[in-house]
N, C-alpha and C positions, 0 to 999 in steps of 0.2 A: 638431857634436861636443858631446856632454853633458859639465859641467865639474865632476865630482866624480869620485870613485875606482869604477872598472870594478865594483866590489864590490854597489855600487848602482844597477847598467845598469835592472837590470830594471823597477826602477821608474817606466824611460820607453818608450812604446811603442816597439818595433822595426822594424813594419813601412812605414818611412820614411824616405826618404835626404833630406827636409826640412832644409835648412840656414836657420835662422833668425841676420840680420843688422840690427843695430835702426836703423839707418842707411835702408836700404830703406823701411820700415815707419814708417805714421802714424797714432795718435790718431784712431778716428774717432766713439766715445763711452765715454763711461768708465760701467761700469757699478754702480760702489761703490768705496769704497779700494782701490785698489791688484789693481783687475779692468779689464781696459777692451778695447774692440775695436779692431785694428789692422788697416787696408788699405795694401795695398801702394804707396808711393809715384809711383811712376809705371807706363807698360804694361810697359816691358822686365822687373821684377820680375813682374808679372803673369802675364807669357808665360812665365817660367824654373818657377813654380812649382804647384802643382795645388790653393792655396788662393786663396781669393780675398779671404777674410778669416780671422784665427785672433785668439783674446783670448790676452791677455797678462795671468799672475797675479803679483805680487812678491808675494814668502814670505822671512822669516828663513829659517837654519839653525835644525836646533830649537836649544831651548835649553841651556848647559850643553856643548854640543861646541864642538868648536876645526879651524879648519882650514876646508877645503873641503867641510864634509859637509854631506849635502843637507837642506833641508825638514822636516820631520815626516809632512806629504802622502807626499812619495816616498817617505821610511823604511817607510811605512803601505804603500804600493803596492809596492814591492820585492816583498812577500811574496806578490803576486799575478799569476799569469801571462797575459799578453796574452791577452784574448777579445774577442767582439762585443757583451758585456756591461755592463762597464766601461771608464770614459775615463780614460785617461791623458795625459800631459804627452805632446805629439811629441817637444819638446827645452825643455832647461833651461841657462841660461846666467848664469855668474856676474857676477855687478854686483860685488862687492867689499864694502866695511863701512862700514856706514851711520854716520848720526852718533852711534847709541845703542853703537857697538860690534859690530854685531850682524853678522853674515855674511848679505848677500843673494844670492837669486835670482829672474832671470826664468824661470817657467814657462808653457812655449807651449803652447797645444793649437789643437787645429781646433773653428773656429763651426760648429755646427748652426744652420742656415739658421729652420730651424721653431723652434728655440729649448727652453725649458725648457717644463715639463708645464703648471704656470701659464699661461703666456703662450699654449700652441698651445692650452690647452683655451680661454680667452676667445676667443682670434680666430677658433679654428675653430666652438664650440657657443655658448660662455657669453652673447659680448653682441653674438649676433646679437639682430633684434627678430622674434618672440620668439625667446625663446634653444633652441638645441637640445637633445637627447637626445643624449649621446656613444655611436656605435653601442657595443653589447654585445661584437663583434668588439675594441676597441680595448681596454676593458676587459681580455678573456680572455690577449689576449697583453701588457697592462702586468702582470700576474699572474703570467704564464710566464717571461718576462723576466727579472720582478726576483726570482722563486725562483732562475731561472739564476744571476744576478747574486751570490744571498744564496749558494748552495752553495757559489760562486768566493770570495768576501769569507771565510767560516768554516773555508772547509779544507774541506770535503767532499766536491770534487769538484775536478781537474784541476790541480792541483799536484804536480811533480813532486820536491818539497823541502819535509818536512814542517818546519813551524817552531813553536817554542813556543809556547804560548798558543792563544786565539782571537783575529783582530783583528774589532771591534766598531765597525761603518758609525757611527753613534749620532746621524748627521743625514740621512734618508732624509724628504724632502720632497720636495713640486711645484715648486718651486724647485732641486732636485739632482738631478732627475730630466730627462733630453737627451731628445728627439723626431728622431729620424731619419730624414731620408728614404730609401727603399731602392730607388726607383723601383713602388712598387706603392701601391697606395689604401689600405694597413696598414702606419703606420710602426711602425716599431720605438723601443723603451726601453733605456734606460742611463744606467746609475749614474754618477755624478760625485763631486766633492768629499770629500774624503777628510780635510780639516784639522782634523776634531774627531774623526775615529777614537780607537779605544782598543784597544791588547794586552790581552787580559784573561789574567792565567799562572796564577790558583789560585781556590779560591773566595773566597777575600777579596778578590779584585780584585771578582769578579761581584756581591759581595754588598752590596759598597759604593755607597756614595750616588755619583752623580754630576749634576751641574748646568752640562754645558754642552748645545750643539744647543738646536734650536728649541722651544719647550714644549707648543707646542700639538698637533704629532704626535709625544710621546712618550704613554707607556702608561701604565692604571692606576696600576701599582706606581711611577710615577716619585717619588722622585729613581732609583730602581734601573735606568738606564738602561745598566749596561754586562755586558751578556747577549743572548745571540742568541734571546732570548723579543720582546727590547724591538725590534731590527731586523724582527721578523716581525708584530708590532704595527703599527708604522710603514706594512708595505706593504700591510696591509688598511686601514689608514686611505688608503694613493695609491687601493685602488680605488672606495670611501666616497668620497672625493672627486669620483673623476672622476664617479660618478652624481649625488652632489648637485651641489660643488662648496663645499662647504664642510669643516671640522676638524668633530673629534667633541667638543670642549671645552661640554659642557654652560652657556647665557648665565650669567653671574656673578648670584647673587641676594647682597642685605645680609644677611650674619650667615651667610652660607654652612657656616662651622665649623659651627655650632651645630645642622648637619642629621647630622652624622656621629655615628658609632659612640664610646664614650669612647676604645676602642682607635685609633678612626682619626684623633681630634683628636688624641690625646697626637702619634702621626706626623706630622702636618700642621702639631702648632706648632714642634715640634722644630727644625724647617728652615726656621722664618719668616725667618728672621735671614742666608739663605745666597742672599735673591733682593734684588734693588736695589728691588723696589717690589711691594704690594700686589698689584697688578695682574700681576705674573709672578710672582709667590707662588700665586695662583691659577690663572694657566695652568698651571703648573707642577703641581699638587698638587691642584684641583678635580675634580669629577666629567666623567668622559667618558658620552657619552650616544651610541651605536649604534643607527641605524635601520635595518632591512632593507630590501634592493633588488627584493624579488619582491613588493611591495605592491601592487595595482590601485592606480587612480588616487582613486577615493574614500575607502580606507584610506589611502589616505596623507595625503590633504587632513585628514582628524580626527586620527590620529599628526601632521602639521602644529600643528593648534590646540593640542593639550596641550601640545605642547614648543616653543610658541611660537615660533616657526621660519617664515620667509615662504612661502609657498602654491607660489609659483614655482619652488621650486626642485626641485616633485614629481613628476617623470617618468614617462610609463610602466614598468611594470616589466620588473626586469630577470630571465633563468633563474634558476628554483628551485637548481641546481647553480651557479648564479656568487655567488648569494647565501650557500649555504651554504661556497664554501672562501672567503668572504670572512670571515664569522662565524666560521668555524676561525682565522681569521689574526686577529681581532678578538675572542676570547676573554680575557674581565677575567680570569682566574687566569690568569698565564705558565706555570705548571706543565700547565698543561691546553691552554695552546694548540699547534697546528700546529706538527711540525716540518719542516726545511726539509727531511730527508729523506723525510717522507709526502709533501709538496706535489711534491717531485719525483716520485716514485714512484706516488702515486695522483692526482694536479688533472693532471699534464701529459700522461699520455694523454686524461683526460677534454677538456681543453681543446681537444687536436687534434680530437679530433670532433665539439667544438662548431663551431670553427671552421672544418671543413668544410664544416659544414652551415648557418652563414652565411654564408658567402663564396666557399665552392671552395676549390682550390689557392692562388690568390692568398691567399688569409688564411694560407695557411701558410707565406709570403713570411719568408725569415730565422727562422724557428721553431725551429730548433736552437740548443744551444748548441754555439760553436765556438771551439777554441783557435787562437791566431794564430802 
């Protein structure tokens, strides 16, 4: 049973009759504050239930409410209806109030086995010796996926309760991004973590500076990260990765300011003062540097040398069409980039015939999007 008022159901997955009891359940690595993985104590919980291991997130109430109300995370996912897309809590259980005051909860979900995009891309390509090539198939549908995903997240699709505002992911990284297994040679992608979302309700909300999420996959225009320009930024940087395997944060040079426009200093100093050090002042606020994935191999070794970038990490190329709705999703003016309604309506039938035609049916294993 979830321990807040029915009003807030939805922000826990439904399709589970999962009863989590912390008594059962043991510590078996902690993954960061108040993240950790838990195995079931002995076989007889093993046998009652159909996970074999789920993590355990402890989250205040947000801040400012009284009583039993949930998270921010949930408040955020409330507004989103169960898909194959995005993860939610199975069950959430109240702990009571911490020593600051504070109303907590435990939020449970189910472990992916394969782990987060980070982790499966190393084990699977990165540090092999040498390191692989991530097929083009895996690519195509982290692409398809997480436009699914962005349509569910912004309202544009599959909502049956329209709600105010936009809500804005604003931390869309290899780290929040789950690896699924689905039983086929093409996992599937889905969004996670929702605790730095944002409602954006008017253009002041959108236009406004924001400085939380990771800085090195935000966009050009950051601090303006709370716009569904900067989410679709973000996901052309997950596919930029998974071919390199790196961010697009241009290496830091001394006097960096001093390369900018006068208009882009005066921006740049504006907001020195809003990052705890130099060093994410820069991620935050320096040049992003975009390479294309349809380079042959000798183009890319010279593109290597100029941007001073290691030799290794320059792969065969990848389609002239993966590269180009990546570059749509990677377009330095937001106003001109990708929206999630083209990417749906023109990349996801392209996508289906690519991956036809690398894979067969199997590549098109979980290729829809699907409400739960």
């Amino acid at each position: 049973m979830n321990d807040f008022p029915n009003y807030f159901s939805n922000g826990i997955q439904n399709d589970t009759d999962f009863v989590w009891k912390e008594d059962e359940w043991a510590v078996s690595k902690v993954y960061k504050k108040g993240v950790m993985r838990m195995v079931p104590v002995d076989y007889n919980v093993w046998e009652k239930t159909s996970f074999k291991s789920i993590v355990k997130k402890i989250e205040d109430a947000e801040d400012g409410t009284t009583g039993r109300n949930p998270p921010w995370e949930v408040l955020c996912l409330h507004r989103v209806p169960d898909c194959n897309r995005i993860v939610k809590p199975i069950q959430a259980s109240y702990k009571g109030v911490n020593g600051n005051d504070c109303h907590t909860y435990n939020l449970i979900f189910k472990e992916y086995e394969l782990g987060d995009m980070s982790k499966w891309r190393g084990e699977k390509f990165g540090n092999k010796h040498p390191a692989k090539t991530v097929p083009e198939a895996h690519l195509w549908r982290c692409l398809v996926h997480m436009t699914q995903a962005l349509a569910v997240v912004h309202n544009q699709t599959g909502s049956t309760q329209k709600h105010p505002g936009t809500l804005i992911h604003r931390d869309i990284k290899p780290q929040n991004i789950l690896v699924a297994d689905n039983g086929s040679a093409y996992p599937s992608f889905k969004l996670h973590d929702f605790g730095l979302s944002r409602v954006a309700y008017g253009r002041e909300d959108r236009r406004g500076p924001g400085f939380s999420g990771t800085y090195i996959w935000q966009p050009p225009e950051s601090p303006y990260i709370n716009t569904t320009y900067a989410d679709i930024w973000a996901v052309g940087a997950l596919i930029h990765y998974l071919a390199f395997g790196e961010y697009l944060v241009e290496p830091m040079r001394p006097n960096w300011v001093d390369d900018l426009d006068e208009e882009d200093m005066h921006e740049v100093q504006k907001y020195r003062n809003k990052y705890s050090s130099s060093h994410n002042w820069y991620l935050a606020l320096g040049p992003r540097i975009v390479s294309p994935i349809n380079l042959g191999e000798v183009s890319r070794i010279t593109k290597a040398e100029v941007m001073s970038l290691d030799k290794h990490m320059y792969k065969p190329k990848y389609s002239d069409r993966l590269n180009y709705w990546m570059m749509e999703c990677l377009e330095f003016d937001p106003v001109e980039r990708v929206t999630v309604e083209r990417l749906m309506k023109e990349m996801i039938p392209e996508a289906r015939a690519a991956l036809l035609d690398l894979g067969g049916e199997k590549a098109l294993t979980d290729f829809e999007l699907v409400f739960e």
